[in-house]
CHARMM internal coordinates of N, CA and C (Angstrom, degrees):
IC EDIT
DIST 1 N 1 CA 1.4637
DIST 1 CA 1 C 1.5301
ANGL 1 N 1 CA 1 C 110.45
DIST 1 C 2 N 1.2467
ANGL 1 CA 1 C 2 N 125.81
DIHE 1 N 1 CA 1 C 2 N -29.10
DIST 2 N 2 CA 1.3984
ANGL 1 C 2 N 2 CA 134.49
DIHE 1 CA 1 C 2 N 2 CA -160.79
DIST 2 CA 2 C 1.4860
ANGL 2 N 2 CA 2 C 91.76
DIHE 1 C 2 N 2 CA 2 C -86.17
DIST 2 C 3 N 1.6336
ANGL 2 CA 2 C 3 N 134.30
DIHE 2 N 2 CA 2 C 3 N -55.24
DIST 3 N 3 CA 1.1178
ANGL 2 C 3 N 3 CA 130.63
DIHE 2 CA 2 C 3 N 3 CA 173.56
DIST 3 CA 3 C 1.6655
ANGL 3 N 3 CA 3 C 120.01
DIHE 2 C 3 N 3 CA 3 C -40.57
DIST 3 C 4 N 1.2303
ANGL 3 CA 3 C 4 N 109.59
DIHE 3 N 3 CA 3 C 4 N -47.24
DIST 4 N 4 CA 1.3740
ANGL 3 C 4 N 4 CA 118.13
DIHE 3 CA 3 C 4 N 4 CA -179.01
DIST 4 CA 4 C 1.2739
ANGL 4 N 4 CA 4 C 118.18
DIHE 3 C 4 N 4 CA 4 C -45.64
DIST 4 C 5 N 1.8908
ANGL 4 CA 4 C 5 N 95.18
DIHE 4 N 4 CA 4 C 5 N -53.67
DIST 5 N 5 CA 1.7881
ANGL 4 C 5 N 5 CA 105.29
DIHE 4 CA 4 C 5 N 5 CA -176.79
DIST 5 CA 5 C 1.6226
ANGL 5 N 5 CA 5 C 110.34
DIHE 4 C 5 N 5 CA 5 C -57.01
DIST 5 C 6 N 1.6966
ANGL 5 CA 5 C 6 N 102.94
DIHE 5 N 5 CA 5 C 6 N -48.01
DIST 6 N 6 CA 1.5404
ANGL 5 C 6 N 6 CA 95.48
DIHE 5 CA 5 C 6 N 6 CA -179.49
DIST 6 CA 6 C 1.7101
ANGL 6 N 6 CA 6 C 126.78
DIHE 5 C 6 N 6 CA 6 C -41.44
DIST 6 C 7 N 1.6217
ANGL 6 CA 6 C 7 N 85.58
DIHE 6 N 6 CA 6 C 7 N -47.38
DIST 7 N 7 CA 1.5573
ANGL 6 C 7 N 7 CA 90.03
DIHE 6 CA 6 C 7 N 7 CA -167.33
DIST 7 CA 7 C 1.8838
ANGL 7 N 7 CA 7 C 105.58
DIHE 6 C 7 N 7 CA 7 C -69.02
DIST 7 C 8 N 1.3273
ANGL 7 CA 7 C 8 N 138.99
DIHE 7 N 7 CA 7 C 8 N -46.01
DIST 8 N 8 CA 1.3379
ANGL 7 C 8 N 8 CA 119.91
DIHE 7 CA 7 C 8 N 8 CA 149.05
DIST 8 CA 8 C 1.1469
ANGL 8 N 8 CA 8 C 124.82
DIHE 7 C 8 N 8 CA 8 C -4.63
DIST 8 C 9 N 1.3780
ANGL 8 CA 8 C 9 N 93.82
DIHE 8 N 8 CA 8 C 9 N -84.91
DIST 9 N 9 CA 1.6864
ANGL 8 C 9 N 9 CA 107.43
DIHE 8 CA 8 C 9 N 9 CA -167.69
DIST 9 CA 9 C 1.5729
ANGL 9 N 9 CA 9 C 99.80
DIHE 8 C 9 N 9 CA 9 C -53.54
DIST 9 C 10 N 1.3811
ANGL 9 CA 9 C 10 N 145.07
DIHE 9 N 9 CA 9 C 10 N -37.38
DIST 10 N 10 CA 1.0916
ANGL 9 C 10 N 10 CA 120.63
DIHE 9 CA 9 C 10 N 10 CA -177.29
DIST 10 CA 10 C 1.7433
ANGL 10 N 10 CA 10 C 133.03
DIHE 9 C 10 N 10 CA 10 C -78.08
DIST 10 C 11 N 2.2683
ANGL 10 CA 10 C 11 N 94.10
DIHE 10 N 10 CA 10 C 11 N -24.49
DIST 11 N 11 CA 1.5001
ANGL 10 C 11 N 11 CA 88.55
DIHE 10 CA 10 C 11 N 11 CA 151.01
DIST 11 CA 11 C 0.8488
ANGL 11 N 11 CA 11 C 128.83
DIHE 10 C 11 N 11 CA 11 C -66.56
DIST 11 C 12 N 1.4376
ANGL 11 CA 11 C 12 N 136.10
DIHE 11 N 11 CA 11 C 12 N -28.84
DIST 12 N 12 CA 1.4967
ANGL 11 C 12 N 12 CA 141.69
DIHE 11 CA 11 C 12 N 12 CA -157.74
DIST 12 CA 12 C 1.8578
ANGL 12 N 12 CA 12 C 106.13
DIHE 11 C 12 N 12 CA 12 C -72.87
DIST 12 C 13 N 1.5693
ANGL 12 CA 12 C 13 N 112.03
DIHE 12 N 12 CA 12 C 13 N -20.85
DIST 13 N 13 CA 0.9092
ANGL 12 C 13 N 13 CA 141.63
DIHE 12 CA 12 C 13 N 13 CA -153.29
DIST 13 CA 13 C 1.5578
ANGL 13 N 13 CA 13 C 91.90
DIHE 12 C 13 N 13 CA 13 C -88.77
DIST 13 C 14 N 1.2937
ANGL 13 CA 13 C 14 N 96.23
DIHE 13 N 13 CA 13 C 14 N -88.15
DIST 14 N 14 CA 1.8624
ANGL 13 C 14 N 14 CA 107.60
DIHE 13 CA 13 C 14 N 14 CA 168.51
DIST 14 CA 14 C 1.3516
ANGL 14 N 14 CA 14 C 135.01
DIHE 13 C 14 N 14 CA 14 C -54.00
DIST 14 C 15 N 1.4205
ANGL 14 CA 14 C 15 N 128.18
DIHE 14 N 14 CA 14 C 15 N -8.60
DIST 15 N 15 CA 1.2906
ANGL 14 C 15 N 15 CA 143.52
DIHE 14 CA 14 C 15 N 15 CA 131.21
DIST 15 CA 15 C 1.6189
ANGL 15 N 15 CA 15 C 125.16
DIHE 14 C 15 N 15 CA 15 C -54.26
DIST 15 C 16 N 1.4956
ANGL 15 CA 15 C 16 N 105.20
DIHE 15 N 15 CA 15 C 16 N -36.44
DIST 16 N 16 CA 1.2575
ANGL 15 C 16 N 16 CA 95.29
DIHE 15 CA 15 C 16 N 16 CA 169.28
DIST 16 CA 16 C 1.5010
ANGL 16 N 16 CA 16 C 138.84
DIHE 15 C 16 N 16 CA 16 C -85.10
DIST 16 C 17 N 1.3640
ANGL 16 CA 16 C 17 N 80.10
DIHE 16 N 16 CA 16 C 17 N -33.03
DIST 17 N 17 CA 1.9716
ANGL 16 C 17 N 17 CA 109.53
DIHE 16 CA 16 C 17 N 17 CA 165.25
DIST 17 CA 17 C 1.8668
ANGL 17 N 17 CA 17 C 104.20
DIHE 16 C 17 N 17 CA 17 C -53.03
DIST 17 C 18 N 1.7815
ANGL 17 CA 17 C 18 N 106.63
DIHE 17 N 17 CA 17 C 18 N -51.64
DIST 18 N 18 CA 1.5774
ANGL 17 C 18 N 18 CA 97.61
DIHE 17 CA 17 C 18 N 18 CA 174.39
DIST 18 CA 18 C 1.3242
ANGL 18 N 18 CA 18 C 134.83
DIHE 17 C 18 N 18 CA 18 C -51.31
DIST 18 C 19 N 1.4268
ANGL 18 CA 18 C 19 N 101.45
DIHE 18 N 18 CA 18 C 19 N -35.85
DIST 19 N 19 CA 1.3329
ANGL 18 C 19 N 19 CA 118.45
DIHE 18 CA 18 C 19 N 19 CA -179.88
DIST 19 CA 19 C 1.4902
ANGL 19 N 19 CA 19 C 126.56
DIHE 18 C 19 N 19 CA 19 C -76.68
DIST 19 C 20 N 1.4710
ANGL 19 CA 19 C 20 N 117.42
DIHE 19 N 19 CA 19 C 20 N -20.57
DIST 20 N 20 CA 0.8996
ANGL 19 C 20 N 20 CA 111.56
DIHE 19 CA 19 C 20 N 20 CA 165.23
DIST 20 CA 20 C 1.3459
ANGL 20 N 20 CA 20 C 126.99
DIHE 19 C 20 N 20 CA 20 C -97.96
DIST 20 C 21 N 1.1535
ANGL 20 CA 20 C 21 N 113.44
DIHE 20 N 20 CA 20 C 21 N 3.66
DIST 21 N 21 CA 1.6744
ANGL 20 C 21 N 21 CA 133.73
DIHE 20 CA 20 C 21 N 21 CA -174.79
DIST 21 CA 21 C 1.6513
ANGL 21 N 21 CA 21 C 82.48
DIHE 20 C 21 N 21 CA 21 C -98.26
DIST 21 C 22 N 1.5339
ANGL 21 CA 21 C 22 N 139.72
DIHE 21 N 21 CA 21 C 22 N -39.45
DIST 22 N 22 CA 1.1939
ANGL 21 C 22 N 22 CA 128.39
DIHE 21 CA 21 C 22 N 22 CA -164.17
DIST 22 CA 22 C 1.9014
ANGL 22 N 22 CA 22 C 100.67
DIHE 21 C 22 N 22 CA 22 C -81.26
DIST 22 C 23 N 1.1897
ANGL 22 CA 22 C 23 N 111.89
DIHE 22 N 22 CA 22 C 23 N -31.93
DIST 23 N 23 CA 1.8237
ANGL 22 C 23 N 23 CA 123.50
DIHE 22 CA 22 C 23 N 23 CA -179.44
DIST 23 CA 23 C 1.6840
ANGL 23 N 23 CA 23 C 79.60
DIHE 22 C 23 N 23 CA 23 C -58.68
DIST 23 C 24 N 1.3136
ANGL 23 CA 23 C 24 N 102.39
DIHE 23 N 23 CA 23 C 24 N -104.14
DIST 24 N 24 CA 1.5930
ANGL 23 C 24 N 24 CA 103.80
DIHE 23 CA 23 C 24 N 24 CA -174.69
DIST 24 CA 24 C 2.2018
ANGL 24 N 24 CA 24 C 122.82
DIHE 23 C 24 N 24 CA 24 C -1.56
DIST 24 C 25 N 1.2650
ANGL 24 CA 24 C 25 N 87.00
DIHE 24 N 24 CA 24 C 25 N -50.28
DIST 25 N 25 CA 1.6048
ANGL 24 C 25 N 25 CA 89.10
DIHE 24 CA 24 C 25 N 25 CA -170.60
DIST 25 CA 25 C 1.4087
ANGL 25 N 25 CA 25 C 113.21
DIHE 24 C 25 N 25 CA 25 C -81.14
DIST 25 C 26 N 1.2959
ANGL 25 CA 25 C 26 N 125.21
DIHE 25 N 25 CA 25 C 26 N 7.82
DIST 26 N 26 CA 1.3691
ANGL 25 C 26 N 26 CA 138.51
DIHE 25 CA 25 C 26 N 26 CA -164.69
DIST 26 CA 26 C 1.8952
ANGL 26 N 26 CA 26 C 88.44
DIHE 25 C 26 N 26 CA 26 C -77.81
DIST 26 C 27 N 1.2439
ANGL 26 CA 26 C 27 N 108.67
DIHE 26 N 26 CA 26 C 27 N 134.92
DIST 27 N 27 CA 1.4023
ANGL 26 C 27 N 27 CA 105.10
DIHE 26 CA 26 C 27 N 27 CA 148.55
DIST 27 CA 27 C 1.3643
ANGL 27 N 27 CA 27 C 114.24
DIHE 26 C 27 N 27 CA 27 C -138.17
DIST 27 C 28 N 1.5664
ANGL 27 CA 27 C 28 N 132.49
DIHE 27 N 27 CA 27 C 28 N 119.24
DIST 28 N 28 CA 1.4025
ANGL 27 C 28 N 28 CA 130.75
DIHE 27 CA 27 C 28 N 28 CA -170.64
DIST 28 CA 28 C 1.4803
ANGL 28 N 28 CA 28 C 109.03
DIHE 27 C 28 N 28 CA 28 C -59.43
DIST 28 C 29 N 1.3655
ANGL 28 CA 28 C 29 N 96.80
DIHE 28 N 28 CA 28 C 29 N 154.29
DIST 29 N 29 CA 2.0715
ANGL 28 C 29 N 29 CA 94.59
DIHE 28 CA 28 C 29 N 29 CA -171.24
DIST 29 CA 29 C 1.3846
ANGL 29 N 29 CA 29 C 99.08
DIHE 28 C 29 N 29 CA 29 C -89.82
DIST 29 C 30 N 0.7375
ANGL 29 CA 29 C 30 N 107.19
DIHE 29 N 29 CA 29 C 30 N 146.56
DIST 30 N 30 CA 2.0087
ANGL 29 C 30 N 30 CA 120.89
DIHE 29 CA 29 C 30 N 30 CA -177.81
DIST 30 CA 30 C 1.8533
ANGL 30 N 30 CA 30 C 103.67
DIHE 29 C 30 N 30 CA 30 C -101.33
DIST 30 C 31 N 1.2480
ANGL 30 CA 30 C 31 N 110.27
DIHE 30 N 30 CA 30 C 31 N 113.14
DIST 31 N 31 CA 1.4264
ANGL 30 C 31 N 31 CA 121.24
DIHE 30 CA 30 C 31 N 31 CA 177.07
DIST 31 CA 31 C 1.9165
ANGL 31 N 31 CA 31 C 107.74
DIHE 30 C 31 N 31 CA 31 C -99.77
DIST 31 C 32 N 1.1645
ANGL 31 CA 31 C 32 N 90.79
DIHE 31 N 31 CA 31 C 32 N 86.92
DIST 32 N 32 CA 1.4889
ANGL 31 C 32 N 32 CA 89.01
DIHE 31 CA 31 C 32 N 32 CA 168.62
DIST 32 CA 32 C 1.8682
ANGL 32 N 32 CA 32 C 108.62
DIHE 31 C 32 N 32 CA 32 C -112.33
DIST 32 C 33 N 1.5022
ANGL 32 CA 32 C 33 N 105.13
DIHE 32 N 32 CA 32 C 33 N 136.87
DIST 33 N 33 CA 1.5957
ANGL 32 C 33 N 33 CA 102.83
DIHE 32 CA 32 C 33 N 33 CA -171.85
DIST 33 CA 33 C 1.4223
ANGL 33 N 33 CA 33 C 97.39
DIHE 32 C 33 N 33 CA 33 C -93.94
DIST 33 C 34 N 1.0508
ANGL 33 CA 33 C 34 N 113.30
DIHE 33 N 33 CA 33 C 34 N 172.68
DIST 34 N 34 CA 1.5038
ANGL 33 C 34 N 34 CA 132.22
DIHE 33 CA 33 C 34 N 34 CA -141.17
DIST 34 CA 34 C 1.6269
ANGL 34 N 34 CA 34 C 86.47
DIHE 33 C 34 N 34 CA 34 C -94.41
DIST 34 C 35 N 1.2436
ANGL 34 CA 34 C 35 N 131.75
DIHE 34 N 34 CA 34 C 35 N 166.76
DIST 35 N 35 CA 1.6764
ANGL 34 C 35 N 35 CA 114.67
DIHE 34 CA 34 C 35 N 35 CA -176.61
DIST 35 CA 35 C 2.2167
ANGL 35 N 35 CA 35 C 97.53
DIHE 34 C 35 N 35 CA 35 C -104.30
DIST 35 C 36 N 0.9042
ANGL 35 CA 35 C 36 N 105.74
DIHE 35 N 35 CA 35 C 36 N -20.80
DIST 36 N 36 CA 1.6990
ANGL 35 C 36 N 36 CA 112.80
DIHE 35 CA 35 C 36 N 36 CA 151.44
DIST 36 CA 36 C 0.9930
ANGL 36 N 36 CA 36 C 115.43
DIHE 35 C 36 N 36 CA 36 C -65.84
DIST 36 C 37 N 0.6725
ANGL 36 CA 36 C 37 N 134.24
DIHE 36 N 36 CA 36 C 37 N 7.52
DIST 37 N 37 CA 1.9677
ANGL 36 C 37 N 37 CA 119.43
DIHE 36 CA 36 C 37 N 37 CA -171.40
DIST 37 CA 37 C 1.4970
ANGL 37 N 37 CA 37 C 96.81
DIHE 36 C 37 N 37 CA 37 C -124.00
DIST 37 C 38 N 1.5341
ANGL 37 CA 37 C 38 N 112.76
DIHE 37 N 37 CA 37 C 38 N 131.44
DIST 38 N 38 CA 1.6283
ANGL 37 C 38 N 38 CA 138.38
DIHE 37 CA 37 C 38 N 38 CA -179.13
DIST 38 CA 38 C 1.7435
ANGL 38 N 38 CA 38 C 90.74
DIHE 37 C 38 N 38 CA 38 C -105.54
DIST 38 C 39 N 1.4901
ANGL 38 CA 38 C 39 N 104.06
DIHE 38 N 38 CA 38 C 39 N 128.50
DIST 39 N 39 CA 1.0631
ANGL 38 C 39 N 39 CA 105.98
DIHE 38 CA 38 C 39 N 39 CA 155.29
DIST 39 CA 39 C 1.8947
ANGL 39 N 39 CA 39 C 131.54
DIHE 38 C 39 N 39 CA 39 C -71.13
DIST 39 C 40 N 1.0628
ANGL 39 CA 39 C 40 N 104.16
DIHE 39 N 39 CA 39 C 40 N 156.48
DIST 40 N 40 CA 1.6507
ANGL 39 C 40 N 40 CA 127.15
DIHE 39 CA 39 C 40 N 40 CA -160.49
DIST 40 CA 40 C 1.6929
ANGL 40 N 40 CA 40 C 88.93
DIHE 39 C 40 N 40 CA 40 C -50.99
DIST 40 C 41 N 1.3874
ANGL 40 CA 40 C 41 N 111.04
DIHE 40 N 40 CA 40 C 41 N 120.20
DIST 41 N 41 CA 1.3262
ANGL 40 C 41 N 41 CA 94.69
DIHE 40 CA 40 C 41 N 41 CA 155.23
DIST 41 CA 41 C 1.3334
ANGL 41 N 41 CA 41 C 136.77
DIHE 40 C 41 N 41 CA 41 C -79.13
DIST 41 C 42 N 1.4788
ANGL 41 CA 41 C 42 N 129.92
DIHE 41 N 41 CA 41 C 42 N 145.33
DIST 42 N 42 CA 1.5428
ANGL 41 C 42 N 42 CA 145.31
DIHE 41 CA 41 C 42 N 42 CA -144.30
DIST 42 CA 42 C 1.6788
ANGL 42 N 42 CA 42 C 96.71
DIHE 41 C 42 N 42 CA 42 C -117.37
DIST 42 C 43 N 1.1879
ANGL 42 CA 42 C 43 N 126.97
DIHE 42 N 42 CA 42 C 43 N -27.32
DIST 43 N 43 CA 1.6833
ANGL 42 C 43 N 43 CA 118.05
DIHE 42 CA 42 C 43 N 43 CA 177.64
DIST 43 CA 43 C 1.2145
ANGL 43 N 43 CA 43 C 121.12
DIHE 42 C 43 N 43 CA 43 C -118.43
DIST 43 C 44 N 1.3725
ANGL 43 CA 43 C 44 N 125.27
DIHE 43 N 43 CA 43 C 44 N 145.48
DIST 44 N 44 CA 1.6120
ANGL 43 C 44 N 44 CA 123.73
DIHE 43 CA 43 C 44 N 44 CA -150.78
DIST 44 CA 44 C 1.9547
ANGL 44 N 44 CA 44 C 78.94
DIHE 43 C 44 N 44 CA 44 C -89.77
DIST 44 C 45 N 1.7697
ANGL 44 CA 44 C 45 N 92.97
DIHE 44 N 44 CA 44 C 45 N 146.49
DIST 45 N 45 CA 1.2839
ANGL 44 C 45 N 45 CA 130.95
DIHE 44 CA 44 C 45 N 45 CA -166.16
DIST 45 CA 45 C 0.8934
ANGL 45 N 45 CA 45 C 126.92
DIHE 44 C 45 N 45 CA 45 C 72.72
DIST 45 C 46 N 1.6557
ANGL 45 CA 45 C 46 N 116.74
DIHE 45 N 45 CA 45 C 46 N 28.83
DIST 46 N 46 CA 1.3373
ANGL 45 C 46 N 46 CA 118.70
DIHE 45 CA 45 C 46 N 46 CA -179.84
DIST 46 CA 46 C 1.6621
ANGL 46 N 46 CA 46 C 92.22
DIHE 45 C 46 N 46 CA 46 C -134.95
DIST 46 C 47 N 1.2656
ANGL 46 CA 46 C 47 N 114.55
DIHE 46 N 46 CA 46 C 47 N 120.32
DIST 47 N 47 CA 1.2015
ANGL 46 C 47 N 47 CA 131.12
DIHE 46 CA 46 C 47 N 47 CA 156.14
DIST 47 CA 47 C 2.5592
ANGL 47 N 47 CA 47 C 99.74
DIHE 46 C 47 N 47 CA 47 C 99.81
DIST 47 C 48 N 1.2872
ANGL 47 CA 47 C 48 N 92.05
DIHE 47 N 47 CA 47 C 48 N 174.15
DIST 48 N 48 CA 1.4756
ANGL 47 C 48 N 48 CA 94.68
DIHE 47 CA 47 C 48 N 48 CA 179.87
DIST 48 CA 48 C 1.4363
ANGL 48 N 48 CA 48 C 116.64
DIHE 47 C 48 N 48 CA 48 C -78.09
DIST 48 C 49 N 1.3276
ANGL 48 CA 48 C 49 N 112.34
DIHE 48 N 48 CA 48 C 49 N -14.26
DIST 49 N 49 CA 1.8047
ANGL 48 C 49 N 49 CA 123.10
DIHE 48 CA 48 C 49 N 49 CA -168.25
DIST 49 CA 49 C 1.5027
ANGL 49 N 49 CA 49 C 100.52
DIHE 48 C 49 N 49 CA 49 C -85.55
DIST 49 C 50 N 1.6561
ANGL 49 CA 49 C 50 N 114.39
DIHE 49 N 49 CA 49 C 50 N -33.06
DIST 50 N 50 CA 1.3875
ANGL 49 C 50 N 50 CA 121.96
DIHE 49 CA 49 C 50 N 50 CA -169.92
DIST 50 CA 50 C 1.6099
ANGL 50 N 50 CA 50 C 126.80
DIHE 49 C 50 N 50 CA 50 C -96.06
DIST 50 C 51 N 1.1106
ANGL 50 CA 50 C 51 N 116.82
DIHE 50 N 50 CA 50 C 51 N 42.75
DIST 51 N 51 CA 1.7920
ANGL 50 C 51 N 51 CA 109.55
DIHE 50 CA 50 C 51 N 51 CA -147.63
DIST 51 CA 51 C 1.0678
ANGL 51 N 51 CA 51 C 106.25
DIHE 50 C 51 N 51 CA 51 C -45.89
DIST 51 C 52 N 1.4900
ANGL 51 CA 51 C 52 N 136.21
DIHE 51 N 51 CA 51 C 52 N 163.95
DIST 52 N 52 CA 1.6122
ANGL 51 C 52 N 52 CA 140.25
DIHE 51 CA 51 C 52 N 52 CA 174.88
DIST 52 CA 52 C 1.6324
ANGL 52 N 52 CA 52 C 99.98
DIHE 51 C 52 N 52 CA 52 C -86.75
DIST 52 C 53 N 1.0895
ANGL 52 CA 52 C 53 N 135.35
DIHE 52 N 52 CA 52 C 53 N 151.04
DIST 53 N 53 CA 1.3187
ANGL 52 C 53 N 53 CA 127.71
DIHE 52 CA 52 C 53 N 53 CA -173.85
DIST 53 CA 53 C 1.5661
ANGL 53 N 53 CA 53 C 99.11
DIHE 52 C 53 N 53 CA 53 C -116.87
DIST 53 C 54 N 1.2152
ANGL 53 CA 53 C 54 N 110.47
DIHE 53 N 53 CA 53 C 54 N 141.44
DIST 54 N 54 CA 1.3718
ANGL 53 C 54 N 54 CA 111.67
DIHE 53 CA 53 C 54 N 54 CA -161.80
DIST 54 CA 54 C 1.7647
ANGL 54 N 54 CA 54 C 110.56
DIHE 53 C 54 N 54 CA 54 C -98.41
DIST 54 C 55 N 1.2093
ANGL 54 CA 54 C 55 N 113.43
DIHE 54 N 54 CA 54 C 55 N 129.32
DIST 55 N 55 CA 1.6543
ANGL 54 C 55 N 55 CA 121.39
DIHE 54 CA 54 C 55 N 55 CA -158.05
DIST 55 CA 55 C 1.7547
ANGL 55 N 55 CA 55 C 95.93
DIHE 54 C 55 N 55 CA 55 C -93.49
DIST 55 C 56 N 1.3245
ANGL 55 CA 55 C 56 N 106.58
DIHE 55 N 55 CA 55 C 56 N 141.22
DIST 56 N 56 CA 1.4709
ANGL 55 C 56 N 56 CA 149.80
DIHE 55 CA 55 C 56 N 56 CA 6.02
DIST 56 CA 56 C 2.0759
ANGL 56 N 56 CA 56 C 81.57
DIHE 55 C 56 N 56 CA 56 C -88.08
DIST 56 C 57 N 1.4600
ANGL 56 CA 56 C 57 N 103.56
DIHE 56 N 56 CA 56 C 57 N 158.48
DIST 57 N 57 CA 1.3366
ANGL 56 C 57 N 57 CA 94.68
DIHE 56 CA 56 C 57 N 57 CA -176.67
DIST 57 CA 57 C 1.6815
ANGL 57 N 57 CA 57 C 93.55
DIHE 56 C 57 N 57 CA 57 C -106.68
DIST 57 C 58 N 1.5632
ANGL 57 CA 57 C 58 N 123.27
DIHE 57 N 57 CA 57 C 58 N -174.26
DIST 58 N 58 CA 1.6392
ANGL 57 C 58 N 58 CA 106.44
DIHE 57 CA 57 C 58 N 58 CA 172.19
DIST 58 CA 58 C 1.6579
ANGL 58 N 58 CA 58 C 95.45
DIHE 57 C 58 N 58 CA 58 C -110.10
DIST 58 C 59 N 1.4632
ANGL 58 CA 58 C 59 N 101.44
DIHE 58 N 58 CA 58 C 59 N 146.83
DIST 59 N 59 CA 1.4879
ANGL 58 C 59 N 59 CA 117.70
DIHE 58 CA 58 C 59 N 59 CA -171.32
DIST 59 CA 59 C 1.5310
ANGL 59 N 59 CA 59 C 112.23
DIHE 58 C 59 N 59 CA 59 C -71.55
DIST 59 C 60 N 1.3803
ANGL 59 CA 59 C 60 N 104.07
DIHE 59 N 59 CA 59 C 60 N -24.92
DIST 60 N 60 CA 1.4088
ANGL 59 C 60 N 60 CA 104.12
DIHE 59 CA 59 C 60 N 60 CA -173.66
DIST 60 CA 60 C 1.8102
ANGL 60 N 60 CA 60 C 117.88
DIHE 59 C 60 N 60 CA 60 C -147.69
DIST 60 C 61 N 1.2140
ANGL 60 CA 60 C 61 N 120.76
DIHE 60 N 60 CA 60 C 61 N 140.03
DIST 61 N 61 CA 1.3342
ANGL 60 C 61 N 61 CA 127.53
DIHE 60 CA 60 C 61 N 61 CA -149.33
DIST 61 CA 61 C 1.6290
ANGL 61 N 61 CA 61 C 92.00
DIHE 60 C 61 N 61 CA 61 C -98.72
END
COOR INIT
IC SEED 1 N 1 CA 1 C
IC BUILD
């Protein structure tokens, strides 16, 4: 029984040591956009990805 506890306590030990060596090593990613770069356009007739669809359209080909 005494072996058991040791060995716990020493993962519990080295799990914690990882984890805080893993907090420490964290570095947040930095999103900076490029100063060229146009964001994606989001409404149709704006941009080449989005065509505007032309009204009344025909329902059937």
């Amino acid at each position: 029984k005494k072996n058991i506890n040791k060995m716990k306590t020493v993962t519990f030990i080295f799990v914690l040591l990882a984890a805080v060596c893993a907090i420490f090593a964290y570095v947040p990613p930095n999103y900076v956009p490029s100063p060229g770069r146009r964001p994606f356009p989001t409404f149709p007739g704006h941009g080449p990805f989005n065509p505007k669809i032309k009204w009344p359209y025909p329902l059937l080909r």
